[in-house]
N, C-alpha and C positions, 0 to 999 in steps of 0.2 A: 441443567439450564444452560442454553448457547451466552456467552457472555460477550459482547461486541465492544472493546473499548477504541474511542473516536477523540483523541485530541481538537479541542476548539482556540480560535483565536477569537470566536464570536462574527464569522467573518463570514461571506458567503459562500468562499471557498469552502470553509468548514461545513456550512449548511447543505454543500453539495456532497458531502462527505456521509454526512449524517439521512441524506434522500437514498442515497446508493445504499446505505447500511439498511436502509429500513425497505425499499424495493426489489435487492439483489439476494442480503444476508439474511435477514429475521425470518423464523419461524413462530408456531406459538408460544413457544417457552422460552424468547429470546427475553433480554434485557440489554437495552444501552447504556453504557458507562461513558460519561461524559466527563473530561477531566482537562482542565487550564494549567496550564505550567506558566509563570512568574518569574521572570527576575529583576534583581532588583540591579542597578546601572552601579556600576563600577563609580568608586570615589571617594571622600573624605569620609568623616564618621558624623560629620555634622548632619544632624537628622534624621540618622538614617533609620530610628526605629519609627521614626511619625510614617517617613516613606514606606516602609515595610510595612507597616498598619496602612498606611493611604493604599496600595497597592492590593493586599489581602482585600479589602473592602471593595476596589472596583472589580477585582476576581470574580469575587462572589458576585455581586451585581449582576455583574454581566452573564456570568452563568445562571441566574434565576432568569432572566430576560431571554436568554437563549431556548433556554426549556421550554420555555413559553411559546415562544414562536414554532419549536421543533412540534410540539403536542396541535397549535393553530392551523401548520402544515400540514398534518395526517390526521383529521378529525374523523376518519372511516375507522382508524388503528388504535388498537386496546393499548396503549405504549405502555413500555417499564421501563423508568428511565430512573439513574441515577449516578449522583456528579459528584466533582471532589475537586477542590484547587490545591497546589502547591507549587512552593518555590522551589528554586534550583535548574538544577541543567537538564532539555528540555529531552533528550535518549534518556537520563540515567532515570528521572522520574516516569516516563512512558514504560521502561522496562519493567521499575518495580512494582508500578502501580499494576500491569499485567499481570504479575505472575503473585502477586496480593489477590488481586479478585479471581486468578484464573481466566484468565482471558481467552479465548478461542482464536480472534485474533484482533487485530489495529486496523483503523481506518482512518488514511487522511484524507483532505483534499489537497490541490494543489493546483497552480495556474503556469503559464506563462508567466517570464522573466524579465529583467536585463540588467545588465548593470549591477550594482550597489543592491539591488533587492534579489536578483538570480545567485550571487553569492549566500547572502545570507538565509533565505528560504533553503536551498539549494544546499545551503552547512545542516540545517534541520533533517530535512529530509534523509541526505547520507549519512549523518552521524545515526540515525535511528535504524537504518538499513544495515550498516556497520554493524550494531550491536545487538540485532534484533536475535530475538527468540522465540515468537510466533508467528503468523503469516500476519503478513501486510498488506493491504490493498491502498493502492495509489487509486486518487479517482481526479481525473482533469478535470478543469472548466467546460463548463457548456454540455456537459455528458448531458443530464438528465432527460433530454427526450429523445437519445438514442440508444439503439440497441443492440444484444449481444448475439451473437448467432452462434459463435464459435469459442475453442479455446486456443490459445497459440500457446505451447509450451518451446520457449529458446531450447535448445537441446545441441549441448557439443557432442554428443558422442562416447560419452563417460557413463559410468554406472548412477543411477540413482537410486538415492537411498529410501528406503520402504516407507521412509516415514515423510518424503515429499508427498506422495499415493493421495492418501487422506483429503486435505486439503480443496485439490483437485478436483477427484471425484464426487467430494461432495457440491459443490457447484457443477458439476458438468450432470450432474442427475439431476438436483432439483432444478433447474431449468433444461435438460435435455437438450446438452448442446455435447457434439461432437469436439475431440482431442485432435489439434495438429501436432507436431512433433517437428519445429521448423531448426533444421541443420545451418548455421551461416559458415559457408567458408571461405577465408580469408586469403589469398591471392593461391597460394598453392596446396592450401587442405585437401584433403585428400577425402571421397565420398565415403559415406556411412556404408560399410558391410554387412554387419548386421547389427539389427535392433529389436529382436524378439525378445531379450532381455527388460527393456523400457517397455516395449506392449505388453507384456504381460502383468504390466504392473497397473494396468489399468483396465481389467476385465470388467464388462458389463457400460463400457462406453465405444462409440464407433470412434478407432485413430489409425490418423495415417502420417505419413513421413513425407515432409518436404522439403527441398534445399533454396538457399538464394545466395548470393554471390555477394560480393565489393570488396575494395580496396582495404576497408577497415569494419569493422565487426558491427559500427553504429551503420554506417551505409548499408550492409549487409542485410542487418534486423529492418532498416527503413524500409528496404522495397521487400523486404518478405512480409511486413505488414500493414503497406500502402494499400488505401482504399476499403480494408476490412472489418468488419461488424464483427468485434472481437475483445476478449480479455488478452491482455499477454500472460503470462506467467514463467518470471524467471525465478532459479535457484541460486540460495546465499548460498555457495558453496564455501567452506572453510579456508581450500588451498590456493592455488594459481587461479582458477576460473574467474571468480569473483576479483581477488585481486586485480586480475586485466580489464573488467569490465564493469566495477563498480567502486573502484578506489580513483578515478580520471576524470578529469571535469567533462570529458565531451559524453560521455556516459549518463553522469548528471545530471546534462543539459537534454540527453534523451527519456529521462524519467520527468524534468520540469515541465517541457514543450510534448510530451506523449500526449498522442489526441485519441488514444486508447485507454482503458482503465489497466490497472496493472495490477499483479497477483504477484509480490513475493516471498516465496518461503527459505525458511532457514533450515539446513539440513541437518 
């Protein structure tokens, strides 16, 4: 059984998380796992187990409420749905709860920022990217009545590991959509040589290799994916890669503001 787990804030963002999962990812033997993470505010001890109970209590609430709504929205879909609240820090529980149910992979939502809220979403989202262990899909506002035509896989240049493949392929077959391979490089990179090594890791879908240019590696990815009907899909790479281009708030701010849905996997 595909198991889909989908972080909620109860929020529409989430909802649009939870449309994508059930229109993009579910087959017949999927199941959603719906799970609320809590915490509770920093501070004195006065209270704090009423607050710990008040909190648990609106958790739940609001995930039976959510449910509800999610099954009102898809009344054509046999759904499997089920949910879990817990407290604590909002990666460490997404993680364990994953790899508890077995999770195939995470779905969030996520919106536009600024300010005081672009940080703090923007700390959720990286800390969970940091420590991830399955694939992720970012899904932005406003997605839901546009469409996928394509796949855009970021690609430096590097070996990829057999076990990125998967992921990939399985969405570029059930919707039959073609593999890009987009090279960004950064004032004087140097072009891709060869790449039959990454093609071949994707047999049985049509991909091709493309470059785009700029100053800095987020300019670069913008106009290599301006205007495109497309997933991106970039790799947690463990060493330098990731480091340069997902530990950096301008990075961040290209995952919060993405007007793309995003695919990333952990290597």
């Amino acid at each position: 059984m595909q198991k889909i787990l989908i972080p909620t804030d109860f929020s529409e963002n989430a909802m649009m998380a939870v449309d994508f999962a059930i229109d993009q990812l579910m087959n017949e033997d999927s199941e959603l796992y719906l799970i609320n993470v809590y915490q509770v505010p920093h501070g004195g001890n006065s209270g704090f187990f009423y607050l710990l109970d008040e909190l648990q209590k609106q958790a739940k609430n609001g995930m039976e409420e959510f449910k509800i709504e999610v099954v009102n929205r898809h009344p054509e879909k046999s759904l499997k749905i089920d949910s879990e609240v817990a407290q604590g820090n909002f990666s460490d529980q997404c993680n364990a709860i994953a790899k508890k149910i077995d999770a195939d992979c995470i779905v969030m939502g996520t919106k536009g920022a600024s300010g005081v809220k672009e940080v703090l979403i923007g700390s959720n989202t990286a800390d969970l990217m940091n420590n991830l262990e399955v694939p992720l899909y970012v899904v932005p506002k406003d997605f839901k009545d546009k469409s996928i035509k394509e796949m855009i896989l970021s690609y430096d240049g590097s070996g990829i590991s057999i076990k990125v493949a998967p992921p990939i392929l399985k969405f570029a077959k059930k919707h039959q959509l073609p593999l890009e391979l987009l090279h960004v490089r950064v004032e004087e990179d140097s072009p891709i040589q060869d790449w039959s090594d990454a093609k071949s890791l994707f047999e049985g879908i049509k991909v091709d290799l493309h470059e785009s240019w700029g100053k800095s590696y987020e300019e670069g990815l913008k106009r290599g994916i301006e205007n495109r009907e497309a997933i991106l899909v970039m790799i947690k790479r463990k060493k330098s890669f990731w480091e340069r281009f997902f530990n950096i708030s301008d990075t961040r701010k290209v995952v919060m503001h993405a007007e793309l849905p995003i695919l990333v996997i952990p290597e």
